[in-house]
GUTORLUM-536685 format. One record per residue: x, y, z of N, C-alpha, C in turn. Coordinates in steps of 0.1 Angstrom, whole numbers, plus 5000, padded with zeros to 4 digits. Atoms other than C-alpha are relative to their C-alpha. Layout:
<recs>
XYZXYZXYZ ...
</recs>
This chain:
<recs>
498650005001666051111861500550134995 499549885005668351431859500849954981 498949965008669651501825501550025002 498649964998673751541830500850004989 499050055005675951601805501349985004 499149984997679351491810500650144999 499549884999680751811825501550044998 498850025005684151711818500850085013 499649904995685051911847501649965003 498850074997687851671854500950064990 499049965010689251811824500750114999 500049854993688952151834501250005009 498950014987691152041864502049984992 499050035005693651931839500850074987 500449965014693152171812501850074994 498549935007697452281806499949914990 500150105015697051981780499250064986 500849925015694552181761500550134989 499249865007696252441739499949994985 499849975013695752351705499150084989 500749935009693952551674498549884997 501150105003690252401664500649944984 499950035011690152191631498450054999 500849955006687452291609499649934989 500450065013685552061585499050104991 500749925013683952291556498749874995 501749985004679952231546500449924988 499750065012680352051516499450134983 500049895009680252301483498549984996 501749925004676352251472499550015010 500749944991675152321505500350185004 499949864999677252681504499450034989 499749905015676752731466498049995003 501850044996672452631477499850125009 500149874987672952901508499950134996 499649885010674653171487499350024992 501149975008672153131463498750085006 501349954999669253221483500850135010 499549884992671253491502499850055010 500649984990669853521534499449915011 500450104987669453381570499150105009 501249904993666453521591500249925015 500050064985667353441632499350095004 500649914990665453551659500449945013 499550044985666153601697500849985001 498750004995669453651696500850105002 498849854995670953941716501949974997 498650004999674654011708500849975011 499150014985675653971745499849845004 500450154992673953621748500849894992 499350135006676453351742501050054989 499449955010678953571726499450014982 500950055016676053561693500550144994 499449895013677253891679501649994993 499050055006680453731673500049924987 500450115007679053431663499550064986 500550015011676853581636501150114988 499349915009679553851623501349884993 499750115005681653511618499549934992 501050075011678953361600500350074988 500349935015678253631575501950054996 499050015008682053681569500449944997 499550135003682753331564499649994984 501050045011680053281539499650134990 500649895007678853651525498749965002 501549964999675353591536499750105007 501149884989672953871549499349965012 500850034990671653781586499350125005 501249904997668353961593499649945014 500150074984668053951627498750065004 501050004995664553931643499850065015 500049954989663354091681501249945011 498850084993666953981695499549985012 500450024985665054021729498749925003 500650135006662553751722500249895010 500150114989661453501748500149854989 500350145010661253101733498349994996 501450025004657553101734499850134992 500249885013657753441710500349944988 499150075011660253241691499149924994 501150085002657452971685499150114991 501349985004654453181680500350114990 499449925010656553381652500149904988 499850115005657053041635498550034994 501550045000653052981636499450124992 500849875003652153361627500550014980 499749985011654453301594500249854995 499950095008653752981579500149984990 500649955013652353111546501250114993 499349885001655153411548501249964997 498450025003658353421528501050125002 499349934999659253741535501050015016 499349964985661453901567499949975012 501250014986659053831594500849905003 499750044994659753501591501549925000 498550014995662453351614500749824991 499650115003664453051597500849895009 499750084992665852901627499950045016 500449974989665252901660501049975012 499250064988667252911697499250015016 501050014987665052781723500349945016 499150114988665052651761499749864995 500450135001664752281762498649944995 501050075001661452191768499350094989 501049925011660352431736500149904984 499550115011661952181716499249904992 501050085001659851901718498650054996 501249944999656752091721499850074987 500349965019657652281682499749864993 500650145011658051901671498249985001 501350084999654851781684498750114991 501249905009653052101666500150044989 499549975018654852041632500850134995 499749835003656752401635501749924995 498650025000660452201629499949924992 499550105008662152021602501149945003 498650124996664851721609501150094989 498849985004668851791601500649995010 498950034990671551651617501350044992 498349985007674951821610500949905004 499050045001678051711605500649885013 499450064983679151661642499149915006 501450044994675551461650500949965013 499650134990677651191668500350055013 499349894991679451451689499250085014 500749934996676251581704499549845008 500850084992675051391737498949975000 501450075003671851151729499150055009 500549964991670751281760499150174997 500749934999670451601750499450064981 500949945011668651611711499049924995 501050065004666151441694500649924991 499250075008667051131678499549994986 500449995016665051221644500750124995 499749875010667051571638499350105003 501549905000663751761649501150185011 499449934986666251951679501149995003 499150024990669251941695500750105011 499549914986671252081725500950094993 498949935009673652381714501050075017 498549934987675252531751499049945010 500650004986674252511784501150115015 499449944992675052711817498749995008 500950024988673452751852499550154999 500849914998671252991868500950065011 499349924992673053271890499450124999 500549864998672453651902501150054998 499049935000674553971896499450145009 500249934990674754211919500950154996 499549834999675954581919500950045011 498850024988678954581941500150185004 500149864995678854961949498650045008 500949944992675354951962500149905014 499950124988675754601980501549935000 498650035003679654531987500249865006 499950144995678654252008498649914997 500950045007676754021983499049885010 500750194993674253721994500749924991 499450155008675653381983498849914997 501650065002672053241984498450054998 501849955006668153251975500050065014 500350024985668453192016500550205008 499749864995670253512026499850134990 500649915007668753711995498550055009 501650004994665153702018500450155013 500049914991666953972041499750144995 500949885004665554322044501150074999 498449925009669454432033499350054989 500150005017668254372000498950104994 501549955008665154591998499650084994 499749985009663954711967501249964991 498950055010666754511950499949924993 499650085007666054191936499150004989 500750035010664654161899500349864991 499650105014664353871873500050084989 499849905014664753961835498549984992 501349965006660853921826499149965005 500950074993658153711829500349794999 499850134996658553331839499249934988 500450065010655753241814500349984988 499550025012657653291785501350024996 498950015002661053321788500649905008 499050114993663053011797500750035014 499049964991665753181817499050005014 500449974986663453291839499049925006 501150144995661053031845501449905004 499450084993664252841853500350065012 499649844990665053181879498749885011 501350034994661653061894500449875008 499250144998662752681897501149995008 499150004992665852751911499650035015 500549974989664352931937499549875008 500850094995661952641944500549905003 499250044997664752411945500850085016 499449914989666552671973499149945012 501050004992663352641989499349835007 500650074997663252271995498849884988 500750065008661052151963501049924991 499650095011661051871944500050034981 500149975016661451821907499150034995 501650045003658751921886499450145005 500949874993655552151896500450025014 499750004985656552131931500850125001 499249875003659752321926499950154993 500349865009658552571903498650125007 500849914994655452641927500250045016 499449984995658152661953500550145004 498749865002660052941937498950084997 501049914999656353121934500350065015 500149974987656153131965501150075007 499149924999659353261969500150164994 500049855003659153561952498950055001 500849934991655853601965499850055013 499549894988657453651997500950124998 499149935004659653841982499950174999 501249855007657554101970499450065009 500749974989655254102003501550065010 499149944991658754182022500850114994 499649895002659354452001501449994989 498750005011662854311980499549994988 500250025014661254211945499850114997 500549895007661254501923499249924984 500850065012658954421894499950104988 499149945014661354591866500949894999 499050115008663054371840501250035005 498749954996666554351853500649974989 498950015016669354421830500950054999 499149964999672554561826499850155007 500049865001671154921823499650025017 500849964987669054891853501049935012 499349994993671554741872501250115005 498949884991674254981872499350145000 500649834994671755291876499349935014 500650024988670255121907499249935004 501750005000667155051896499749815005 499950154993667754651902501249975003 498850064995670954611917500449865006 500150135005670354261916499249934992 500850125015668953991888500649925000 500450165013668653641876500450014988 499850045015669853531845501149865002 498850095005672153251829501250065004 498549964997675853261841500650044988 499349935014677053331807499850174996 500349865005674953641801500450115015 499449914995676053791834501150035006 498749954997679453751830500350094988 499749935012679653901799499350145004 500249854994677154211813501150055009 498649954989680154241837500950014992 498749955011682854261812499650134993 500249895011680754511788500050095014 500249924992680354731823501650075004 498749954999683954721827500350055017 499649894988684154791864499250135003 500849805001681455141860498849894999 499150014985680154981884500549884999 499850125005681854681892498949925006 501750125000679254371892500949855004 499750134994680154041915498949914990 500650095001678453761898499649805008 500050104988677353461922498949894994 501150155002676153101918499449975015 500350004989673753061944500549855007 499350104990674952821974499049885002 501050064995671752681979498949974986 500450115014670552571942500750044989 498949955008672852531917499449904985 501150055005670152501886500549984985 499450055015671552371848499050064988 500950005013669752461813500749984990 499650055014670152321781499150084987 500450015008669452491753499749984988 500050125012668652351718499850104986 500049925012668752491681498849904990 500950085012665852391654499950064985 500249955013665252471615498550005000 501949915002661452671611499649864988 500550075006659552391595499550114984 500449915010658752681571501150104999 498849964999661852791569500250124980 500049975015662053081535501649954996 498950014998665853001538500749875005 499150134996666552621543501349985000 498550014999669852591529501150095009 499149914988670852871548500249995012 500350054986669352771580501349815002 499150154999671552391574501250094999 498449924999674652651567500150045012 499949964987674152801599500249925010 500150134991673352491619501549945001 498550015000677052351605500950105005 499049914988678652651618500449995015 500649994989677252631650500749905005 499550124997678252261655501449984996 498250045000681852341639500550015013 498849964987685052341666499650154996 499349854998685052711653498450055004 501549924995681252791662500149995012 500250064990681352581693501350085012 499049955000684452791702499650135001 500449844997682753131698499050035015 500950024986679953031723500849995013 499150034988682752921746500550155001 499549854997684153291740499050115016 500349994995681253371751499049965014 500550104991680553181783499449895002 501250095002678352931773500849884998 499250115005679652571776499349894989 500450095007678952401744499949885001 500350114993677552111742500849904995 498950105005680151951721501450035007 498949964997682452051750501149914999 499550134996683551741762500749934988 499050015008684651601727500650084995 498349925009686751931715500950005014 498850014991688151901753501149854999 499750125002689351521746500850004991 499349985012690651631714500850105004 498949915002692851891727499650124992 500049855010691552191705499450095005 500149904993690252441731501150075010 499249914994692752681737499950035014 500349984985693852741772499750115004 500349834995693153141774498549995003 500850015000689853031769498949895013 500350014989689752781795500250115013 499549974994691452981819498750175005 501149964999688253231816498649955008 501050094998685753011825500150025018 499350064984684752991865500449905009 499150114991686152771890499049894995 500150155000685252441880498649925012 500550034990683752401915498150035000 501349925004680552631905498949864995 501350085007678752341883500349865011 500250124991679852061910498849965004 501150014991676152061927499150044986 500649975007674852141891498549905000 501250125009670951941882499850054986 500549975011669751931850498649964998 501450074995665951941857499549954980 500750105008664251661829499450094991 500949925010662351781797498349975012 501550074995659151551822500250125008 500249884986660051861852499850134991 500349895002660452131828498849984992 501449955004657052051811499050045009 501050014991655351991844499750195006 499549854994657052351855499150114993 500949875009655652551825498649995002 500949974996652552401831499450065015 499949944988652652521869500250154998 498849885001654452871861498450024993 501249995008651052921833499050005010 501549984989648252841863500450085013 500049944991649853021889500950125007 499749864998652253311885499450125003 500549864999649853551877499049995012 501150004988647153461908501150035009 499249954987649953441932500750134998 499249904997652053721926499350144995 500849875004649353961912499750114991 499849915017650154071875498549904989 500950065008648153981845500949934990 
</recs>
């Protein structure tokens, strides 16, 4: 069964009602005066561009006066993990106090002891569907899978995986790493495999191999990280990623060049992903101060700034307290219509598929 959260989209359709300011419940004073005491929040993997998070955390630390020491912001989930593991024993810098993973990394820190339970404030607020019902995890945004494109090299974009396969595109299309360890793009993979006809699960994921191992044999996959830079110099004038992060690389570009962003026609792929506290956490109360931010209206609200639809969308849209400027940003409504939300049972099956057979098929180490 697909995961779905209510997408509220109906609400979307209705959204002039929404206009009001967030309310804001405050942490209770010995969990700040506990936070402030130890002075310091240690995140990792969190680029400033992803999910509006350089907002987010310059909001944090002026709210509060804590120090956030930010770890390899470009940090796959399975780094995020094995950063956990390398600092069990370590109280210094290294290690990370909380973590922002895809879905299925969730489960898989519980089952290896790397996470400790906390349910904030808002628990109730947060769809059963998408956290753990001990505290170990929960869902924090979600958004689909899409490409951006370089409207000055290609003015007439593809709309699909299906008409990406043309020799238009050649030398053009890149993901943003490797499938094995970064979420996003092991969902990149997926989608494809979906495009391609596959079912949930390994199927799909050894689908979307096969896909960009045609890809490659016909000359379009470039096998460079794609990324802002490399898109507007040429170098990948198209990439994969989350819809959030490449609407936001389109606003920092500003038009120099301008950048179409497109939900493909032909799979239109969901991710969820989830926030945890480092079971070894040097900085607990900090890490629970953070977590309450996150899950306030005013955290849940910055994410929304930046593209990402929180997961507590649906009760602050019910409630009226997401500003309409902010709706009115967002894209058409119609985009997540055809959304899936492939299962934590497909995205385990996936990683383990994506692990036995990227690198034979497509020819890297």
């Amino acid at each position: 069964m697909k995961f779905r959260p209510r997408l509220a989209l109906r609400l979307l359709a209705s959204a002039s009602a929404l206009s009001m300011t967030a309310a804001y419940a405050e942490p209770s004073p010995e969990l700040i005066a506990a936070a402030q005491a130890e002075g310091m929040l240690t995140t990792i993997a969190l680029p400033h561009s992803w999910c509006g998070y350089g907002d987010v955390i310059a909001a944090f630390k002026d709210k509060y006066g804590l120090e956030v020491n930010e770890l390899n912001p470009n940090a796959g989930s399975a780094d995020e993990l094995e950063a956990v593991k390398a600092n069990k024993g370590n109280t210094g810098p290294q290690a990370p106090d909380v973590l922002d993973v895809g879905l299925s990394f969730g489960p898989a820190a519980k089952a290896e002891g790397l996470l400790q339970p906390y349910k904030v404030a808002e628990w109730d607020s947060i769809p059963a569907e998408a956290k753990d019902a001990d505290g170990y995890w929960y869902g924090d945004y979600y958004g689909v899978l899409a490409f951006g494109v370089n409207s000055d090299i290609y003015p007439d974009a593809p709309t699909s995986f299906a008409e990406m396969k043309d020799k238009a595109f050649a030398n053009g299309v890149a993901i943003v790493g490797d499938p094995r360890t970064g979420n996003s793009t092991m969902m990149t993979v997926y989608a494809a495999g979906i495009a391609e006809g596959g079912e949930a699960g390994a199927d799909a994921l050894n689908k979307g191999i096969g896909y960009f191992k045609g890809q490659k044999e016909n000359g379009n996959f470039v096998p460079v990280n794609g990324n802002s830079q490399n898109l507007a110099q040429g170098t990948t004038p198209i990439y994969f990623d989350w819809d959030y992060n490449l609407l936001a690389m389109r606003d920092n570009l500003a038009g120099n060049p301008p950048v179409e962003v497109i939900v493909p026609s032909d799979a239109v792929v969901a991710g969820v992903y989830v926030q945890a506290i480092s079971a070894y956490a040097p900085h607990p109360n900090a890490a629970k101060l953070w977590m309450e931010f996150l899950y306030s209206d005013e955290g849940q609200l910055l994410w929304l700034q930046g593209y990402c639809h929180p997961i507590r969308f649906n009760d602050m849209a019910e409630r009226g307290v997401i500003p309409q400027d902010l709706l009115d940003k967002l894209p058409p409504a119609e985009n997540y219509a055809k959304a899936i939300f492939p299962s934590l049972d497909d995205q385990a099956a996936a990683k383990e598929a994506v692990a036995a057979n990227w690198a034979a098929e497509m020819g890297v180490q």
